[in-house]
DOSEDREN-536311 format. One line per 5 residues: number of its first residue (from 1); their letters; for each residue x, y, z of C-alpha. Coordinates in nm, 2 decimals. Last residue first. Layout:
NUM) a) X:Y:Z; ...
% end
This chain:
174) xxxxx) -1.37:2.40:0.15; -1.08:2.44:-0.01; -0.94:2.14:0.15; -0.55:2.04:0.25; -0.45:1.66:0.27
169) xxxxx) -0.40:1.46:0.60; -0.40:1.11:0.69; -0.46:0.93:1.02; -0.29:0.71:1.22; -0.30:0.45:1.47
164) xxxxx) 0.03:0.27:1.63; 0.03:-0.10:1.69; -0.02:-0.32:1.97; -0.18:-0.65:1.78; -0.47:-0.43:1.59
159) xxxxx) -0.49:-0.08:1.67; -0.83:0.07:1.76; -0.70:0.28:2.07; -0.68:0.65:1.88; -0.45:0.83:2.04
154) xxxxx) -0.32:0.96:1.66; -0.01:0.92:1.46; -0.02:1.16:1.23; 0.03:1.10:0.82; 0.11:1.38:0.54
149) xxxxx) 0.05:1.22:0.19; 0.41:1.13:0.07; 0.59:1.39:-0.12; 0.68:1.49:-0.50; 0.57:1.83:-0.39
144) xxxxx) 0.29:1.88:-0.63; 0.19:1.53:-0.52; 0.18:1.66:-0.17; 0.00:1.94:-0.24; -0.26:1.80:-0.38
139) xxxxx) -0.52:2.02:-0.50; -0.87:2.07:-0.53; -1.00:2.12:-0.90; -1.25:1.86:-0.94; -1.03:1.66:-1.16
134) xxxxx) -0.78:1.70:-0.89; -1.04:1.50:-0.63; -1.09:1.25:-0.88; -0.75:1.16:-0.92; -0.64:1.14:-0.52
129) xxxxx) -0.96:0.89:-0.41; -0.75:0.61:-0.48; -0.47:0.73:-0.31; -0.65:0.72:0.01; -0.58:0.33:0.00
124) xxxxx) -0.81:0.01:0.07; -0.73:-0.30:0.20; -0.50:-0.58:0.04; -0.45:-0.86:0.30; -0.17:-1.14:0.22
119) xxxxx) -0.14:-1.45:0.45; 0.21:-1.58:0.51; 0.20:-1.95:0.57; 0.48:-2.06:0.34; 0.70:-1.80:0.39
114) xxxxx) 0.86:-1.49:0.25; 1.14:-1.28:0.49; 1.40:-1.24:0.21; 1.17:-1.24:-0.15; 1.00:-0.96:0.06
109) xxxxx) 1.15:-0.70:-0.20; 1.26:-0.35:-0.12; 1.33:-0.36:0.23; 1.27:-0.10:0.56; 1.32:-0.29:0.88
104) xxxxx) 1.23:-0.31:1.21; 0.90:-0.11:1.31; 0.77:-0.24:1.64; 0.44:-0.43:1.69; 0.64:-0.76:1.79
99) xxxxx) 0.85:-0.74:1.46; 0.78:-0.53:1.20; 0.89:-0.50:0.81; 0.79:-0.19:0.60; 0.82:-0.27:0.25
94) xxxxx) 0.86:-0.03:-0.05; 0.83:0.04:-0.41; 0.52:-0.25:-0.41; 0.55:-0.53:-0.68; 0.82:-0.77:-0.54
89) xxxxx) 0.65:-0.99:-0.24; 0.28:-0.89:-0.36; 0.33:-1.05:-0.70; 0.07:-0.94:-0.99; 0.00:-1.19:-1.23
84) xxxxx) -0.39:-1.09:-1.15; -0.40:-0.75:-0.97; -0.75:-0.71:-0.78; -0.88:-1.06:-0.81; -0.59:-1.33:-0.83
79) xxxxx) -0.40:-1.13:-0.54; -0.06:-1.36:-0.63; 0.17:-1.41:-0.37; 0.04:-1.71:-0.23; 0.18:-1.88:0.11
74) xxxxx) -0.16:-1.87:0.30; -0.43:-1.78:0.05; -0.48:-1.41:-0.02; -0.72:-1.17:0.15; -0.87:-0.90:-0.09
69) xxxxx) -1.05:-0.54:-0.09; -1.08:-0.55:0.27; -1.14:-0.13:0.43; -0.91:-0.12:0.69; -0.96:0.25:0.87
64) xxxxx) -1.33:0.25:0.78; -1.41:-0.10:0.77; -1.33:-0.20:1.15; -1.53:-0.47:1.23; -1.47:-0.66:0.90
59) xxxxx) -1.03:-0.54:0.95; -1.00:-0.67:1.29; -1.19:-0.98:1.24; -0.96:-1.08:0.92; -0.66:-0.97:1.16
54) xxxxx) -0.79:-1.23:1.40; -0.86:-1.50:1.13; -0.50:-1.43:1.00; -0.33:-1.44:1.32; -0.16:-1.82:1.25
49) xxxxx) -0.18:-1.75:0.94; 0.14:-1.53:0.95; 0.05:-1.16:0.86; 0.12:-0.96:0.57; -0.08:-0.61:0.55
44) xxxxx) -0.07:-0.49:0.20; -0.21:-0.08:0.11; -0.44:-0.08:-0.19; -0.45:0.14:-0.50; -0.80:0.12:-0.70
39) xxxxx) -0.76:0.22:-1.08; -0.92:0.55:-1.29; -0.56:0.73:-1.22; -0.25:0.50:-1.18; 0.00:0.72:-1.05
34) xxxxx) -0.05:1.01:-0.81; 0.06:0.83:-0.49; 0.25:0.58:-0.56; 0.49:0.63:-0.27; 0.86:0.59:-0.42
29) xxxxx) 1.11:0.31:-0.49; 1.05:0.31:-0.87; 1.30:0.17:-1.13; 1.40:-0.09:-0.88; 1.31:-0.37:-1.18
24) xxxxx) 0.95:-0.49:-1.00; 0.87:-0.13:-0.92; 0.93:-0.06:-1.33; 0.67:-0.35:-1.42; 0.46:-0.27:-1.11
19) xxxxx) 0.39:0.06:-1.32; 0.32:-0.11:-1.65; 0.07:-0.34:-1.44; -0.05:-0.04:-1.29; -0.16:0.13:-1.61
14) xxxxx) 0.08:0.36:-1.72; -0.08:0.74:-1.76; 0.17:0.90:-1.54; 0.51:0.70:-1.50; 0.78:0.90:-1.64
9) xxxxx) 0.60:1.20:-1.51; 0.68:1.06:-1.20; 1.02:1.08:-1.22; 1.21:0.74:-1.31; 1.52:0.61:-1.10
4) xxxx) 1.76:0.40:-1.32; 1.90:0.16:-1.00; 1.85:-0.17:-1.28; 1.84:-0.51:-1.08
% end
């Protein structure tokens, strides 16, 4: 795989099947916030299918922190709606991997840990809202920075399976 890192500016105006091109080659290992303005980002939640239903139940009856865009079919890496010919195991700068609610490993790929009976969930990213925001004139200072959005972990008991909660932050003019 090619190590060529590319600056953002490299990447503004691609559509995100240009930009999952270069993620897909190790040309990007960053956040994407910023990129891919006028498109929907999502975040990816992989979960064996054996807690599937009960992450499915997790995210209807909580919308606002995991609002479903998609949910894959066991073992498919493909989200056939929001990015067709995308592949959810190679196409994202960076994967957190946990075991037993506890962060253990940062990868590049999930070629590694892929099985049969994963189950994919795309839900809904802040970074979507980013672009329209600027065009209204509020700034993100993060982006400006060449930063991730700033994220707490809260108290908040609405976790699924143990986790941590958190929320984002970006500055208002307001």
């Amino acid at each position: 795989m090619a190590t060529v890192t590319r600056s953002m500016h490299d990447l503004a105006g691609l559509t995100p099947h240009q930009i999952r091109h270069y993620i897909r080659q190790g040309q990007w290992r960053r956040p994407t916030s910023g990129l891919a303005s006028g498109y929907t980002q999502a975040n990816l939640a992989v979960v064996p299918r054996a807690l599937a239903y009960d992450f499915l139940l997790f995210c209807q009856r909580n919308p606002k922190p995991c609002p479903l865009l998609e949910v894959l079919d066991p073992g498919d890496p493909e989200p056939r709606e929001f990015a067709p010919g995308a592949d959810i195991r190679t196409d994202l700068p960076r994967y957190r991997v946990y075991r037993d609610g506890a962060l253990s490993d940062e990868i590049d790929d999930l070629m590694n840990y892929w099985r049969d009976d994963f189950v994919g969930f795309l839900l809904g990213c802040s970074f979507t809202f980013e672009h329209p925001l600027m065009d209204a004139g509020i700034g993100m200072r993060h982006i400006e920075l060449g930063v991730n959005v700033p994220m707490f972990i809260t108290e908040l008991n609405i976790a699924w399976n143990s986790g941590e909660s958190f929320v984002q932050q970006r500055r208002s003019l307001f």
